[in-house]
TORNU-266022 format. One record per residue: x, y, z of N, C-alpha, C in turn; residue in three letters. Coordinates in steps of 0.1 Angstrom, whole numbers, plus 5000, padded with zeros to 4 digits. Layout:
% TORNU-266022
XYZXYZXYZALA ...
//
This chain:
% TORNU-266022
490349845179489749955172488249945170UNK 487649835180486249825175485649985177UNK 486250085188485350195187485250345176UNK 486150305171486250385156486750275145UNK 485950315136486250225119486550345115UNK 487750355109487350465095487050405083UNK 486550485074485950485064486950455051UNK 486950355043487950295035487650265021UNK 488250345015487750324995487450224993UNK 488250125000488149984992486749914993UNK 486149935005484649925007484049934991UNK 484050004983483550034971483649884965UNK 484849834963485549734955484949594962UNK 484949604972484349464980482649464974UNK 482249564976480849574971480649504954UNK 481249594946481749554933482049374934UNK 482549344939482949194939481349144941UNK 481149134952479849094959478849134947UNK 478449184940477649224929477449154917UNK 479349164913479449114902479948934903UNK 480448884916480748814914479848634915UNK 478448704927477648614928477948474931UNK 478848464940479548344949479948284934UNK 480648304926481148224916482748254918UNK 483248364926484548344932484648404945UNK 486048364949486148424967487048534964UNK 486748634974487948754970489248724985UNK 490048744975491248744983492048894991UNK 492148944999492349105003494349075008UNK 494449094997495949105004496749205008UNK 497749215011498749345019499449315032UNK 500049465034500749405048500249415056UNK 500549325073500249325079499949485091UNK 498749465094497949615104497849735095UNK 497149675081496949855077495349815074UNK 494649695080493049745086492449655080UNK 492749565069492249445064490949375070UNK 491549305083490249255092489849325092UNK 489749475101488449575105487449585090UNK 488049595080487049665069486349575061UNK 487049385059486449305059485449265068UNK 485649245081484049225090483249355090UNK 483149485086482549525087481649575074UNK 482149515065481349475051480749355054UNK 480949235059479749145067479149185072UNK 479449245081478349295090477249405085UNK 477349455072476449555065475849515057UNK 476749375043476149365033476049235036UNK 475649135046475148965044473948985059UNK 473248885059472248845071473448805082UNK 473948745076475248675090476748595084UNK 477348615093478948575088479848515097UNK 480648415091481748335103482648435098UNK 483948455112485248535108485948405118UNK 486348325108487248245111489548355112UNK 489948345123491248385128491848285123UNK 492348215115493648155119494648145123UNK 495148305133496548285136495548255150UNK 494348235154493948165170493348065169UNK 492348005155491547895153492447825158UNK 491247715163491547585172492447475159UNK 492947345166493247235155492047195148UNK 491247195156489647135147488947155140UNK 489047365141488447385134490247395115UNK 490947395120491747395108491647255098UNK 491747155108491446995106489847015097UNK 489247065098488247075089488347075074UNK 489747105074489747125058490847065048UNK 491146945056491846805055491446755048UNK 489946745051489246645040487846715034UNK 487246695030486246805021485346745020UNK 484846625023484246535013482946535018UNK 482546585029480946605038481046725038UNK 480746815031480546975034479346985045UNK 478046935041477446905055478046965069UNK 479046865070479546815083480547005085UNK 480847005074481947135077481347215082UNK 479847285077479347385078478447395089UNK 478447295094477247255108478747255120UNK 479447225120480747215127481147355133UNK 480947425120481147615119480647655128UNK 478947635124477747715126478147695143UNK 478447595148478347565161479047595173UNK 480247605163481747655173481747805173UNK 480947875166481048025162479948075164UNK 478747975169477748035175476748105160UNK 477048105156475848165145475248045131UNK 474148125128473548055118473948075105UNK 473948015097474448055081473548025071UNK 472948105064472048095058472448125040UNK 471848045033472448005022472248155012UNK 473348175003473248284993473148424997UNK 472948405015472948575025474048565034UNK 474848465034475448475047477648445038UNK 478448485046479948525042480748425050UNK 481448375049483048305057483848385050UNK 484848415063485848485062487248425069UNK 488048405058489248345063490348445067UNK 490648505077491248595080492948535084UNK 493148605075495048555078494748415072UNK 494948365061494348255059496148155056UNK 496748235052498248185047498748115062UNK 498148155073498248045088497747945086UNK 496747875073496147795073496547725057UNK 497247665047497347695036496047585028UNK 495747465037494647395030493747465032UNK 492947585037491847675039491747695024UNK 492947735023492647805010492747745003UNK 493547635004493247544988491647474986UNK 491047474997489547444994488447524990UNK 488647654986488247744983487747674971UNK 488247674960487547554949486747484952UNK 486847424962485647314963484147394972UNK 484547524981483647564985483047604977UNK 483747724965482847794956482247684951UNK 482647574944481647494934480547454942UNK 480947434959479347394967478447514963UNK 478947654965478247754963477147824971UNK 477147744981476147794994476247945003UNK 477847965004478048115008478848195003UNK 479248305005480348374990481848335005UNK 482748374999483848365009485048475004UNK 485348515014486748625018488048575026UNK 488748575015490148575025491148705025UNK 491548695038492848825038493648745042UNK 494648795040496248755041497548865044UNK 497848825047499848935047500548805043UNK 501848805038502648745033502248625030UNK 501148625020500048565007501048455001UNK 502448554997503148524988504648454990UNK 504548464996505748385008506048245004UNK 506948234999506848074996506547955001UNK 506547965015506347835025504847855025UNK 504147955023502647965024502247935008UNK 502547865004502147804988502247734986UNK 504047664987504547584982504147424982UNK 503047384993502347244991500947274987UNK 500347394983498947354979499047414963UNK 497747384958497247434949496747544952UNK 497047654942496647784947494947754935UNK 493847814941492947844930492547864922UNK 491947854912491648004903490248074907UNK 489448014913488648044919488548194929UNK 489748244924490148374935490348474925UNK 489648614935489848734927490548784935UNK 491948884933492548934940492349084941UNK 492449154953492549264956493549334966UNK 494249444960495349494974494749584980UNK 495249604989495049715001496349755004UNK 496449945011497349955011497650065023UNK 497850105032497550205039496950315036UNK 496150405047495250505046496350635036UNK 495550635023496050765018496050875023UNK 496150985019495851145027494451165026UNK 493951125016492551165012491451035025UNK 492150925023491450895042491750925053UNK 492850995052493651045067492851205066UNK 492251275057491551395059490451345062UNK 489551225056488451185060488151135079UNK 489251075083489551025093489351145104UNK 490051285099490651415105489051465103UNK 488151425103486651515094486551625089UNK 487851635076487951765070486751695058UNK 485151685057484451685052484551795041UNK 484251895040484351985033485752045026UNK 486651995029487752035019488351915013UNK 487651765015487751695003486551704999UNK 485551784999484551834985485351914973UNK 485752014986486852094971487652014962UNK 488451964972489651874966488751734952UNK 487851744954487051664946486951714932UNK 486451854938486151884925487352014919UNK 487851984929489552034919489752204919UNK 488652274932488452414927489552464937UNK 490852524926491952544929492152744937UNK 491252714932490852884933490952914947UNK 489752854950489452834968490652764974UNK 490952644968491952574974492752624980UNK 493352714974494452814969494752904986UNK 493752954986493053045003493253005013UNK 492952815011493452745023494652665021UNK 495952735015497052645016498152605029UNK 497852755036498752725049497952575057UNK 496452585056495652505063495752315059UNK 496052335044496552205038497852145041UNK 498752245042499952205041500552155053UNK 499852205066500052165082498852045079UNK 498351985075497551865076498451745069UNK 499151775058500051705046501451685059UNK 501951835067502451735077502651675084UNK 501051685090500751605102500751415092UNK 499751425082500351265072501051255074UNK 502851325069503451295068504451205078UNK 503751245091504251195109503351105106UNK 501951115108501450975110501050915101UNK 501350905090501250765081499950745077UNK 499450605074498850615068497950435078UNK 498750375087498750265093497250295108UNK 496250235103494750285112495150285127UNK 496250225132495950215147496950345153UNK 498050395142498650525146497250645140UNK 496750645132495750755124494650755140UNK 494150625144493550655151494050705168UNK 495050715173495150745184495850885177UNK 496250945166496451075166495251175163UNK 494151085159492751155160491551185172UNK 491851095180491151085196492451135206UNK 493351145203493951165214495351335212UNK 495651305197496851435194498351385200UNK 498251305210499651295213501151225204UNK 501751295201502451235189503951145196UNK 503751145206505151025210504450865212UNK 502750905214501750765216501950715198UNK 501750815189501850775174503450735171UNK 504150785178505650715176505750575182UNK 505350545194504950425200504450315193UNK 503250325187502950255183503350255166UNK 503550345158505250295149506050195149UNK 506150225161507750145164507250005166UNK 506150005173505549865175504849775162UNK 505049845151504649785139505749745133UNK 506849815135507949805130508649685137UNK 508449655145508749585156508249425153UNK 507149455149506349315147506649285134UNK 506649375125507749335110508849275109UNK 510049325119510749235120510549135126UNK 509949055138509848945141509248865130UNK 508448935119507548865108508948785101UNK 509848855103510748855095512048735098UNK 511848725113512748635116511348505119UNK 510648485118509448415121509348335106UNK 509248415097508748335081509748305074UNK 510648405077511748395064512548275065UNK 513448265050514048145052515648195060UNK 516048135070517048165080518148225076UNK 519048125065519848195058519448385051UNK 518348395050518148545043518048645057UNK 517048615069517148715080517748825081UNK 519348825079519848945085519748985069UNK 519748935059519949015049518649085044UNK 517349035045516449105046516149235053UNK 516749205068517249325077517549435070UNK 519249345067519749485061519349575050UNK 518649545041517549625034516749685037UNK 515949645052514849705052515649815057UNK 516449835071517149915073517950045066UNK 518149975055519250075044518150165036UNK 516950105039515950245031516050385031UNK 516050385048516050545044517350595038UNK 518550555040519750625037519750575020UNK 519350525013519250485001518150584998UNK 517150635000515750764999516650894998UNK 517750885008518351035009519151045001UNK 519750964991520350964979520151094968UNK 520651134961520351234955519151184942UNK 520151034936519150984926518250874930UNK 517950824943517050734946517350604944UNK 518650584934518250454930519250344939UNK 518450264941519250144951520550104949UNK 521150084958522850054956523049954962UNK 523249854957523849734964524649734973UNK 525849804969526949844975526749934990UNK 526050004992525450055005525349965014UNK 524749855015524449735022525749665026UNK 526449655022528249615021528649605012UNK 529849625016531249685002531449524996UNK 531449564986530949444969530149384972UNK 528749434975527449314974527749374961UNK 526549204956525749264944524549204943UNK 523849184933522749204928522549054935UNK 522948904934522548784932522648774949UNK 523348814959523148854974522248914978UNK 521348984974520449004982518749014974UNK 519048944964517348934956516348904962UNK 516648764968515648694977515248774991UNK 516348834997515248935005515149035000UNK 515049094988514149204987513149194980UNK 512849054974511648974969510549004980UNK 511448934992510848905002509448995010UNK 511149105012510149225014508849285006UNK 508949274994508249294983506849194987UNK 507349074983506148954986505249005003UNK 505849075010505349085024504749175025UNK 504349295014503649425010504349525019UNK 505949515026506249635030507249695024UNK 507349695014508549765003507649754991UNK 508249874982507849884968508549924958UNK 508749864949509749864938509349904926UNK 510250004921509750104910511150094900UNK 510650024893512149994880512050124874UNK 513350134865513550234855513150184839UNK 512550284833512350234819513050374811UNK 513550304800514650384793513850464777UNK 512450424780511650524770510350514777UNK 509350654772508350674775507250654765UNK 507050504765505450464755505350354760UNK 503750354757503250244759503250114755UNK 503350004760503250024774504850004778UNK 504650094795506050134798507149994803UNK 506349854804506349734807507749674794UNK 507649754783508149704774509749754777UNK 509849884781510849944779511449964797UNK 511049844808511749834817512949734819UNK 513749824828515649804828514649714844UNK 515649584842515249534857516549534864UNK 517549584858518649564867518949724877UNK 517849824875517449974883516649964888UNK 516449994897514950034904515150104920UNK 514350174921514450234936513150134950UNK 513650154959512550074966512450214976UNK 510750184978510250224990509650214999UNK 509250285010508550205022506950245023UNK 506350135023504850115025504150225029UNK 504650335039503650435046505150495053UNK 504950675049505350755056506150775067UNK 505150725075505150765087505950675094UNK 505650505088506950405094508450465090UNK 508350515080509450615074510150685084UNK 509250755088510050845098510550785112UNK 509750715117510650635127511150585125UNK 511350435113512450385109513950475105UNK 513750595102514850675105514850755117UNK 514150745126514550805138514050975135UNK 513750985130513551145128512451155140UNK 512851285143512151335156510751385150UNK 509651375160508451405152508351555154UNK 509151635163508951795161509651845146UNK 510651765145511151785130510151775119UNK 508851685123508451655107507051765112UNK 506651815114505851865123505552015124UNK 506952095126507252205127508152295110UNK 507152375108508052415093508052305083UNK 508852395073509052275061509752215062UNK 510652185072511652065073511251925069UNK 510451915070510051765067510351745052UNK 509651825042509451805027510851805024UNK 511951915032512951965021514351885029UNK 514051815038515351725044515751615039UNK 516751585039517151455032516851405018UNK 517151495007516551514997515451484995UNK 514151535001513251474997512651355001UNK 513151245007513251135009511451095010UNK 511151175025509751205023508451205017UNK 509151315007508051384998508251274988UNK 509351234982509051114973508350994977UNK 508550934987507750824993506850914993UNK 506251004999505051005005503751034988UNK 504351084975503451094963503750994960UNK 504950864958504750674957503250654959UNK 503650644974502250604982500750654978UNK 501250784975499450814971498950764955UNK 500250774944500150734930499750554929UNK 500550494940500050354942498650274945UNK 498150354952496750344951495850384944UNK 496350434936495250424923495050314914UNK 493650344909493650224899494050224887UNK 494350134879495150164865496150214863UNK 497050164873497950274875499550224874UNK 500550234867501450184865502950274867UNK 503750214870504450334884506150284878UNK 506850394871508250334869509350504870UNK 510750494870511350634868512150614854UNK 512350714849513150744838514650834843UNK 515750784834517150834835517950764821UNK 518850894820519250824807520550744809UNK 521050714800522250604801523450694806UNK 523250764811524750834816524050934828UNK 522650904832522550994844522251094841UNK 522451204834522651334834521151404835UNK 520151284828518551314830517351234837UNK 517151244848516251194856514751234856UNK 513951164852512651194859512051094867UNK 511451144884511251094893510150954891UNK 509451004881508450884884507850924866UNK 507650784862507150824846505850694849UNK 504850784849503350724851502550714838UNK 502050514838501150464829499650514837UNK 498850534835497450604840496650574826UNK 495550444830494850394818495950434806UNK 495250504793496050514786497050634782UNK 497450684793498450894792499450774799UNK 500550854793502050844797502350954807UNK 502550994822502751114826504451144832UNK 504851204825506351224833506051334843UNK 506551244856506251324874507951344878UNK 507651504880508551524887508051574902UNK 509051554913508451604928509451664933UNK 509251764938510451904940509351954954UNK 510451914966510151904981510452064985UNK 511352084981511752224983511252394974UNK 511752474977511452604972511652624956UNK 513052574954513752564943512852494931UNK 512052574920511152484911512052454898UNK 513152504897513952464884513352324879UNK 512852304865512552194862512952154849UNK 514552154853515552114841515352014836UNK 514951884843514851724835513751744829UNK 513051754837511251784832510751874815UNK 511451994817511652074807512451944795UNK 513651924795514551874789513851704782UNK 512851644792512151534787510851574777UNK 509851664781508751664774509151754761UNK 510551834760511051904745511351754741UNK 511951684744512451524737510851424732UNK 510151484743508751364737507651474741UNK 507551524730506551634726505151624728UNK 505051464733503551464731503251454744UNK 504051404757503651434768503651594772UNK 502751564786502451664791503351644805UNK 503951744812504851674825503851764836UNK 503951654843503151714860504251714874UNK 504151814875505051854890504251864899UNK 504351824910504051834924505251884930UNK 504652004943505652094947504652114959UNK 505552274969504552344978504152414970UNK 504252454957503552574952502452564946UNK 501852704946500052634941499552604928UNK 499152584923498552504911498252574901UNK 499152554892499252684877499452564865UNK 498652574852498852524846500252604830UNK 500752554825501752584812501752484804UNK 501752524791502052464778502252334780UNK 503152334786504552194787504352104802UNK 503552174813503752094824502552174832UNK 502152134845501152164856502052124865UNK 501652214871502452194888501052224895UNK 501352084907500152024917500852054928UNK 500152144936500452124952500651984958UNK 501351974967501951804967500551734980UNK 499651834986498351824990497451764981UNK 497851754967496651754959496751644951UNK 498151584954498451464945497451314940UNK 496551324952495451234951494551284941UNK 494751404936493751434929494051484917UNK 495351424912496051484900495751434887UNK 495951294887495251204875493851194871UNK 
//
């Protein structure tokens, strides 16, 4: 991808680090594997230092990993660098970057001793950070500030698309105008919806339009997940990790979302299959949204851990992991209103997750009868979210929750355009980025 970068929020945050942190800590970038980590890390070196090592570990040599065996001549380490990597490093201007560092696990446990040397700031990225075989003999730091990354939202996938000018509107929330161009939003929110949110499908659907090349390379992510999977995991969990990641979509098309054990095989239960859906979880390609059985703060207090729905990282792996044909998601509203929703709920997950301050659970009562999709902590508002893929706006739970807790306000996301009421706002499901 060196010939397009796109343009990535988190650039903001790296900067912020680098500012406030003044080599007194190293930032850590974690997430799953291929949603752009490396590209947007070296090219913050390459903007904001005089010069920078991008140490690979899944290619570094033994010698240069052997480097960090012993610590005890920093000297010796940093002249060793300079040499094998061809560049100069110059103190207080210049970056090491540990890229994929969890291939290396003493890299990172020296991180402590580099910051206290203090000579250059340092960056690590990682995918499966958290993996227990990549921890379990070092000392993890504290010398580390953590940051996630997560796939391209809609609002970088319009940036990507150079709809310049309709995330100005979208910025400034003018619904009015908005409003004029919703057929034009809503065929862009599709096109997301196919391709995701993963830079190396966004970019060949931006230079090139062909959408079996963006199914291709899908699959090839997908592809490489699993082998991640039979490669790191512990052997006994494999197929059962499998079987989860697998059972997603048909667990999404569920009417109430929420995970079934029993789906996976007849009398699983809960203590069969934790460790891989940890797993998945620890690997940044699933996401888990418990139920809490009241709405106040904080919602931490009032979560059920034995509920929860899982979802998949980006969209668009979505749809080829279920095979859905890309003229299906593509053409008409099929996409939003198939499979209950499956989609449209992952696809406002995904965008609600990347915010900041942002705390993500669903509500239902003890007997079912009342569900709300997503009940969002946002700094300090409680928001009960409901998301309604289809025509049909009845908003029986919704209505039925904020008469019960008077002091919220409920926000719907729908196709329909953006009207505010008493009791609730309904957000075009285009605009969800821009809701909170």
């Amino acid at each position: 991808m060196a010939d397009i970068i796109f343009k990535r929020k988190i650039y903001s945050k790296l900067k912020e680090w680098k500012e406030t942190s003044k080599g007194k800590t190293a930032l850590l970038l974690e997430g799953a594997r291929r949603i752009g980590k490396s590209t947007i890390v070296e090219k913050f070196a390459q903007k904001e230092y005089r010069s920078y090592i991008l140490i690979d570990f899944n290619e570094a040599s033994k010698g240069v990993k052997g480097l960090f065996d012993d610590l005890m001549d920093m000297d010796y380490i940093f002249l060793y660098l300079q040499n094998i990597y061809k560049t100069t490093l110059y103190e207080r201007e210049s970056v090491i970057i540990f890229d994929e560092v969890q291939q290396c696990p003493k890299a990172r446990q020296a991180i402590k001793y580099l910051i206290k040397d203090g000579r250059y700031d340092y960056i690590e990225t990682g995918s499966l950070i958290s993996i227990k075989k990549n921890v379990e003999n070092i000392l993890i730091p504290s010398e580390e500030r953590h940051l996630n990354m997560y796939p391209m939202d809609f609002e970088e996938f319009l940036c990507a698309m150079s709809k310049t000018q309709l995330l100005q509107l979208l910025g400034k929330k003018d619904w009015a105008c908005l409003s004029s161009m919703q057929q034009m939003l809503t065929e862009l929110l599709r096109q997301y919806y196919f391709v995701g949110g993963m830079p190396e499908a966004v970019k060949a659907y931006v230079e090139r339009g062909d959408i079996w090349e963006v199914r291709a390379i899908q699959n090839k992510i997908i592809t490489a997940y699993r082998n991640d999977m039979s490669k790191h995991a512990p052997l006994q969990q494999v197929q059962r990790i499998n079987m989860v990641w697998n059972s997603i979509p048909s667990q999404l098309a569920r009417d109430n979302k929420k995970f079934i054990y029993g789906a996976l095989k007849k009398g699983a239960r809960a203590n069969d299959f934790e460790i891989a859906i940890q797993w998945l979880i620890d690997a940044g390609l699933v996401y888990k949204v418990h139920r809490v059985n009241k709405a106040a703060l904080p919602l931490k207090f009032y979560e059920d851990m034995s509920a929860f729905k899982l979802f998949l990282l980006d969209s668009g792996l979505l749809g080829a992991l279920s095979e859905t044909p890309p003229q299906q998601m593509l053409i008409g509203n099929n996409v939003f209103e198939e499979y209950k929703g499956a989609f449209t709920e992952n696809y406002v997950l995904q965008q609600l997750k990347s915010l900041p301050h942002t705390f993500i659970y669903y509500y239902s009562n003890d007997n079912s009868t009342l569900e709300i999709d997503f009940v969002v902590q946002h700094n300090t508002s409680i928001i009960p979210v409901e998301v309604k893929a289809e025509e049909n706006l009845r908003a029986k739970s919704l209505r039925q929750f904020t008469t019960d807790n008077p002091t919220l306000h409920g926000l719907r996301f729908s196709m329909s355009g953006y009207r505010e009421q008493d009791w609730m706002t309904n957000v075009p499901l285009w605009a969800v980025r821009w809701a909170l």
